[in-house]
C-alpha positions as CSV (number, residue, x, y, z in Angstrom):
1,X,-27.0,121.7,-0.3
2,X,-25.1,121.5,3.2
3,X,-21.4,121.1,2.4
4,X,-19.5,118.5,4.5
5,X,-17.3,119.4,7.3
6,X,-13.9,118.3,7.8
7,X,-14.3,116.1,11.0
8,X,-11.1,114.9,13.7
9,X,-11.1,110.9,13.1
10,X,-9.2,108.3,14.3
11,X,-6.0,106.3,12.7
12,X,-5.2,102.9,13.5
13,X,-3.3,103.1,11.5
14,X,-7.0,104.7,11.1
15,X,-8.9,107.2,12.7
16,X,-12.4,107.9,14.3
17,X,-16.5,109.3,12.9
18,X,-20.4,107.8,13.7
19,X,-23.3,105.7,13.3
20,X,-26.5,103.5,14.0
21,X,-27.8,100.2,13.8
22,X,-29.5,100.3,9.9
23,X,-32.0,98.5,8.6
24,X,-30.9,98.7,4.9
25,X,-27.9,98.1,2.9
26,X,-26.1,99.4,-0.1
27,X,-23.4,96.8,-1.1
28,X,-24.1,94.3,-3.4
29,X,-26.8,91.6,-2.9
30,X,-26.0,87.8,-3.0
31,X,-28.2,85.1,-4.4
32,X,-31.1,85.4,-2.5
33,X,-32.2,81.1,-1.8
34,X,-33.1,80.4,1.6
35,X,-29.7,80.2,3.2
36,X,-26.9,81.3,0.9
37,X,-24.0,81.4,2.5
38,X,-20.8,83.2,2.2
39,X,-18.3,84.5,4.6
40,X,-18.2,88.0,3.6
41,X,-20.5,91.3,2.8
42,X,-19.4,93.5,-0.3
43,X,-20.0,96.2,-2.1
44,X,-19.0,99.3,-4.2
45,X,-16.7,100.6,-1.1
46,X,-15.1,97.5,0.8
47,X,-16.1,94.3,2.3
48,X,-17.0,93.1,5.8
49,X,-16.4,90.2,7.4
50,X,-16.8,88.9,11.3
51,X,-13.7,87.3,12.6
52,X,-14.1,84.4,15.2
53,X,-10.9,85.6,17.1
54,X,-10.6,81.9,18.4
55,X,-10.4,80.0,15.1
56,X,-8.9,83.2,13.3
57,X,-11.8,82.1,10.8
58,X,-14.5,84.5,8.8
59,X,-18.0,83.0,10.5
60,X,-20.7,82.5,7.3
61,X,-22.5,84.9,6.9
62,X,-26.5,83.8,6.0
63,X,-28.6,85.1,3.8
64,X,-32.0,85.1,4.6
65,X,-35.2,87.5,3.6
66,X,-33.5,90.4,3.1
67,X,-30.7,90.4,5.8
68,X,-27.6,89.2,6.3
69,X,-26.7,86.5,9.5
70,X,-24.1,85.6,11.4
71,X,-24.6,82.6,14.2
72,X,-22.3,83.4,17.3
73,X,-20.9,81.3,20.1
74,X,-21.7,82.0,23.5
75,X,-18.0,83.3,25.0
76,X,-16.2,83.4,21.9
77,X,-14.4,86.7,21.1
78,X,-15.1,88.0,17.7
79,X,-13.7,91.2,15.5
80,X,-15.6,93.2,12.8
81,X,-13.0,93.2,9.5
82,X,-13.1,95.6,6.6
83,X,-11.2,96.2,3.9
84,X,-11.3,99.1,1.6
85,X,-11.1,98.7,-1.8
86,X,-8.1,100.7,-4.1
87,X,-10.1,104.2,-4.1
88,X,-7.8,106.1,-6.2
89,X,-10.3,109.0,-7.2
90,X,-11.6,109.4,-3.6
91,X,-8.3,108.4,-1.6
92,X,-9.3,107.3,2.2
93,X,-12.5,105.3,3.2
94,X,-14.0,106.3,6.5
95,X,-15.4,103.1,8.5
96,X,-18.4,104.5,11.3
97,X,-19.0,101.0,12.9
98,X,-22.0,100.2,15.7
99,X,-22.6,97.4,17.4
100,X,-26.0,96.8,19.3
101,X,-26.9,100.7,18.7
102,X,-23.6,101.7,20.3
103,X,-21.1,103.3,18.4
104,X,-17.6,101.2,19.3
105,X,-15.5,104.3,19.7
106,X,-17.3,106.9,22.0
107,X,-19.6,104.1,23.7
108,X,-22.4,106.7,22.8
109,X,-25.4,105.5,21.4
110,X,-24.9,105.4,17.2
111,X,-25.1,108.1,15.4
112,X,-24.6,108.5,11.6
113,X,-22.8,112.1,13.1
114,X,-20.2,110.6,15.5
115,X,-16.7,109.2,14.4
116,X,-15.5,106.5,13.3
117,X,-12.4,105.0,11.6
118,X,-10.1,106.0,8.6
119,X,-8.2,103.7,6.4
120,X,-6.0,104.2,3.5
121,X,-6.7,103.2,0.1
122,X,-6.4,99.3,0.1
123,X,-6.2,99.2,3.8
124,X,-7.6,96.7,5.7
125,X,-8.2,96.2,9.5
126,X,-10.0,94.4,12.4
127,X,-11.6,96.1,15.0
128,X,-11.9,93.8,18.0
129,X,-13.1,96.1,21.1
130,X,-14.9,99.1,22.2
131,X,-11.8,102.0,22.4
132,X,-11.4,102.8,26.0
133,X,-8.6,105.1,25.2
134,X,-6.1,105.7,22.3
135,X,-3.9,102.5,22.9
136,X,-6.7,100.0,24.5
137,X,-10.0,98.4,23.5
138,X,-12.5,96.1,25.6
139,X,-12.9,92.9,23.7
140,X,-15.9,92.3,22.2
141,X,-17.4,88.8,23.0
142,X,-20.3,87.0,22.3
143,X,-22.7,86.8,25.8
144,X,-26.4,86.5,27.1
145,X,-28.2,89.7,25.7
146,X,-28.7,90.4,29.4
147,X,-24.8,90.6,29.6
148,X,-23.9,92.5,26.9
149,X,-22.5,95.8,27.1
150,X,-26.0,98.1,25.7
151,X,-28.3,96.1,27.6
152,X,-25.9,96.7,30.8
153,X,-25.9,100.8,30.3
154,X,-29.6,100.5,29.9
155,X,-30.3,100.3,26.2
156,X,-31.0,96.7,25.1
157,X,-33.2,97.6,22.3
158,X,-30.6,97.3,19.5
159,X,-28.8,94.1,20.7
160,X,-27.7,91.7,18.4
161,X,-26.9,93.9,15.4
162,X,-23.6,95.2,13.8
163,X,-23.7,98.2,11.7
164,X,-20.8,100.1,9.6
165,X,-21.4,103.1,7.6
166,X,-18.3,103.6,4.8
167,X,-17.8,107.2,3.4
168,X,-15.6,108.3,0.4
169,X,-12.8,111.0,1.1
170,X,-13.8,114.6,-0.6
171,X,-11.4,114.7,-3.5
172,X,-9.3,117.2,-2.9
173,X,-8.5,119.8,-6.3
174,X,-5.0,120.2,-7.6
175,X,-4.7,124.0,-6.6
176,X,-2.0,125.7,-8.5
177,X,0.3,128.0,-6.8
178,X,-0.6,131.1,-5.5
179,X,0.1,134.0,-8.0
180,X,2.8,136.5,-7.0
181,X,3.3,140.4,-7.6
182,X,6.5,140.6,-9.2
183,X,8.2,143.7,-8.3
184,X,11.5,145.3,-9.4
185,X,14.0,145.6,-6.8
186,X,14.6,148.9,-5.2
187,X,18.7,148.3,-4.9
188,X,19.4,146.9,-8.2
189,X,23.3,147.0,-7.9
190,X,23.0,143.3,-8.4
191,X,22.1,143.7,-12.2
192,X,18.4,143.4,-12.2
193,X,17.2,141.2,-8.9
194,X,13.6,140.7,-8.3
195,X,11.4,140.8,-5.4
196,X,8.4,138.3,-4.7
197,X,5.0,139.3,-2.7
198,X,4.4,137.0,0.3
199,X,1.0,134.9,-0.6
200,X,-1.3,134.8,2.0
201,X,-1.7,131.5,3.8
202,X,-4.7,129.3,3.9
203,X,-5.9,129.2,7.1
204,X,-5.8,125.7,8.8
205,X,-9.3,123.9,8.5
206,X,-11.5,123.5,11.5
207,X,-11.7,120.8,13.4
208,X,-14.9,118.8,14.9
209,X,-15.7,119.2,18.2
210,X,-13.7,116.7,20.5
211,X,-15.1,112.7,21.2
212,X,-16.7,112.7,24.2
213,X,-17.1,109.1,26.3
214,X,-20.0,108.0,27.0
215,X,-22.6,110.1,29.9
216,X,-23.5,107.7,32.9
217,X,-25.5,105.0,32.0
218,X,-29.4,105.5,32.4
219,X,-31.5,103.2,34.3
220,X,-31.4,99.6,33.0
221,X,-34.9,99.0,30.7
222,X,-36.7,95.7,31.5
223,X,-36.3,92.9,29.2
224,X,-39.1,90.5,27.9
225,X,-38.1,87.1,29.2
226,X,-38.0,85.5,25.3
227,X,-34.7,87.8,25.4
228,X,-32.6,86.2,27.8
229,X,-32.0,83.3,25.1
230,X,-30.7,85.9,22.8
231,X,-27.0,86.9,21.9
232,X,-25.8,90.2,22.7
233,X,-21.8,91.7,22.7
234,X,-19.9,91.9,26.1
235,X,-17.7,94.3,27.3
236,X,-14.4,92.0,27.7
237,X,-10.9,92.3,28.8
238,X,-8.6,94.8,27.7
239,X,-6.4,94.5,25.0
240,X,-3.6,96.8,23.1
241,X,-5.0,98.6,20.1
242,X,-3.2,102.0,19.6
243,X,-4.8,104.7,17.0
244,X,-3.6,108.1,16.1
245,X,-5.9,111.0,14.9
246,X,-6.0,112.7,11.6
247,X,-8.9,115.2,10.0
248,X,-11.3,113.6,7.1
249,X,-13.7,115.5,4.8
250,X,-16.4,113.3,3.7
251,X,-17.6,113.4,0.3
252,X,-21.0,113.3,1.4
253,X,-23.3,113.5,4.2
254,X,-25.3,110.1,3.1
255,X,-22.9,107.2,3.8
256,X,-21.5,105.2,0.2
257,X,-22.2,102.0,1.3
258,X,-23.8,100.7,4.8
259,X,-23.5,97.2,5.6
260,X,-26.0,95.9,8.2
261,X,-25.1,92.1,9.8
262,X,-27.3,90.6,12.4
263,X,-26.2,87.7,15.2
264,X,-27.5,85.2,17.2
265,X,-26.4,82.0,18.3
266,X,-26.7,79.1,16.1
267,X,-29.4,77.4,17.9
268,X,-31.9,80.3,17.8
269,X,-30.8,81.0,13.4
270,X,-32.0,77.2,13.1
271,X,-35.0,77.9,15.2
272,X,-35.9,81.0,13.1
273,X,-35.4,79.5,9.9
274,X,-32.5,81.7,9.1
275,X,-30.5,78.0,9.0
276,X,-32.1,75.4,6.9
277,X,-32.4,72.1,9.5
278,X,-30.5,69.2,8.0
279,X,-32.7,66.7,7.1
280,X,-32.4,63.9,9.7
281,X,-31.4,60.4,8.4
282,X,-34.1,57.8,8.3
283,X,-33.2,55.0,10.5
284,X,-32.2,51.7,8.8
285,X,-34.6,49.3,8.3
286,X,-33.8,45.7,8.6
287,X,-34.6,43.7,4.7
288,X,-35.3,39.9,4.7
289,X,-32.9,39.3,1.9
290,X,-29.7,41.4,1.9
291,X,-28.1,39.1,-0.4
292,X,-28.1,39.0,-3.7
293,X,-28.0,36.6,-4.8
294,X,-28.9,34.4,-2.1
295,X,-26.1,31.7,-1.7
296,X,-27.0,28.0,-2.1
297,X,-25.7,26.5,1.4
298,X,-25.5,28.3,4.7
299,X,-21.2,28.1,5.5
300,X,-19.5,26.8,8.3
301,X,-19.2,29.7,10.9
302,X,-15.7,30.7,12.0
303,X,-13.7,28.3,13.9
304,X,-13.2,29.1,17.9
């Protein structure tokens, strides 16, 4: 089998790896009735939630044949929150996050091979932009699918869909120290002094290739007009985010947990079912006899 490679990732108090929009998940599976809600996605590795950055609130999250659903407001800024859970076999987590096919840190399109971020045990954090560089992000906001950042650099086919792929840390073995050639001194005036071999060092492990932005958008693709009424992420205004980098060895090449949560605005998750309807109230209806029971004599009415 293909060992891992250690790969350069990014610290935001994290660090930077890949991935795609997926149509399966690996974390645990709620109750599965026509519209659970929750406000959160979890399983073995850590939990996701979507942050409505104007209400500082976790939107619900629905549940509904299979996927999960979050409904979006038109303008409203949003961040993608995970938090690792205590990992302390494995160590770090490393978080590859895409949103509408794009991965959020190269602006490439996703790949399960590109970086993403790292966080320590426990750690949580809220990523809120695409990275334009190591101390900025572009906000990410909710917009018209013709608007949104993917369908902009000519690839609207994976609008509307938030992916992030969570990989253990390679344990790392508890290597005891090098052995050394003891070796009687050759000036032993000192009363019996010893000399030590030099170990040879380990060599310092390699490091993946550097990011690289993204290549010049291609032509924009044509959309079919039923689109236009759909929700896609903007690229907003910038905003102070500052990472440093650090290298992370994945434990495997298949992710640990991938968490796959799908948007739209609320309108369109009612008019796809994904929303039960409330059930409209039946207008009063007027009864003959309200009273019961009826009094005897009609009283005087209120004096003027």
């Amino acid at each position: 089998m293909k060992q891992p490679t250690r790969r350069r990732g990014i610290r935001l108090a994290l660090l930077p790896l890949a991935l795609a929009a997926f149509s399966q998940t690996a974390c645990a599976q709620p109750a599965a009735a026509r519209g659970y809600r929750d406000t959160q996605v979890s399983g073995p590795v850590a939990q996701v939630r979507i942050i409505d950055r104007e209400t500082g609130r976790a939107l619900p999250v629905y549940r509904h044949r299979g996927e999960y659903w979050v409904a979006g407001r038109p303008g409203a800024r949003y961040g993608i929150s995970i938090q690792g859970y205590p990992q302390p076999t494995y160590g770090r987590i490393e978080a590859v996050v895409a949103v509408d096919g794009v991965n959020v840190i190269t602006g490439r399109t996703a790949s399960l091979r590109h970086t993403g971020y790292v966080l320590h045990t426990g750690q949580w954090h809220t990523i809120t932009g695409w990275r334009k560089n190591d101390a900025e992000v572009a906000a990410f906001h909710f917009t018209a699918l013709p608007n949104s950042y993917a369908a902009r650099t000519g690839r609207p086919d994976n609008v509307g869909v938030i992916g992030v792929a969570l990989y253990r840390e390679k344990a790392v073995p508890q290597v005891p120290p090098p052995w050394r050639e003891v070796q009687p001194m050759e000036d032993d005036s000192y009363g019996g002094g010893w000399r030590q071999g030099n170990a040879a060092s380990s060599s310092a492990p390699a490091r993946a290739e550097s990011m690289q932005r993204a290549p010049a958008a291609p032509a924009a693709k044509s959309m079919p007009q039923q689109d236009v009424s759909r929700l896609g992420t903007g690229h907003g205004a910038r905003e102070n985010s500052a990472v440093s980098y650090t290298t992370f060895e994945r434990r495997s090449s298949n992710p640990d947990q991938v968490v796959t949560i799908r948007y739209d605005s609320h309108e369109n998750l009612v008019r796809m079912g994904v929303i039960p309807q409330r059930p409209s109230r039946e207008p009063v209806r007027p009864q003959p006899f309200p009273q019961t029971p009826p009094r005897q004599y009609v009283p005087d009415p209120p004096a003027w």
